[in-house]
N, C-alpha and C positions, 0 to 999 in steps of 0.2 A: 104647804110646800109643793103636793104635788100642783094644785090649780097656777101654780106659776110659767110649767111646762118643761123638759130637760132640757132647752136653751139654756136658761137662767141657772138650774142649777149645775150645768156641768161648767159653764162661766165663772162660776162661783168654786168648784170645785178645783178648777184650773188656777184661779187667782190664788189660791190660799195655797196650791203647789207651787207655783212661782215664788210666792213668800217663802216659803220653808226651805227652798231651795239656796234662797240668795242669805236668807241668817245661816243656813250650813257655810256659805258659803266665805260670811264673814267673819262666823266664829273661826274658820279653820284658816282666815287668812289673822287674827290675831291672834289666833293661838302659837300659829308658827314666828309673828313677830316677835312674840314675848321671850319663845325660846331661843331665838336669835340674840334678843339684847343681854337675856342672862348667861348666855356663852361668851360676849364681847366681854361681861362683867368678869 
């Protein structure tokens, strides 16, 4: 892992923060939808 160089892994490290970001981001936007439709209910 090191012979790859820290380009690569902070690339890597960077992508998989962007990902965990955007699922936070989608879980907390259907979380709030769902408590939206069960309050219209």
């Amino acid at each position: 892992m090191l012979e790859l160089g820290p380009g690569i892994t902070h690339k890597s490290y960077v992508l998989s923060n962007f990902y965990n970001h955007i699922k936070l981001v989608f879980v907390h936007l259907f979380e709030s939808h769902l408590q939206r439709n069960s309050i219209e209910i």
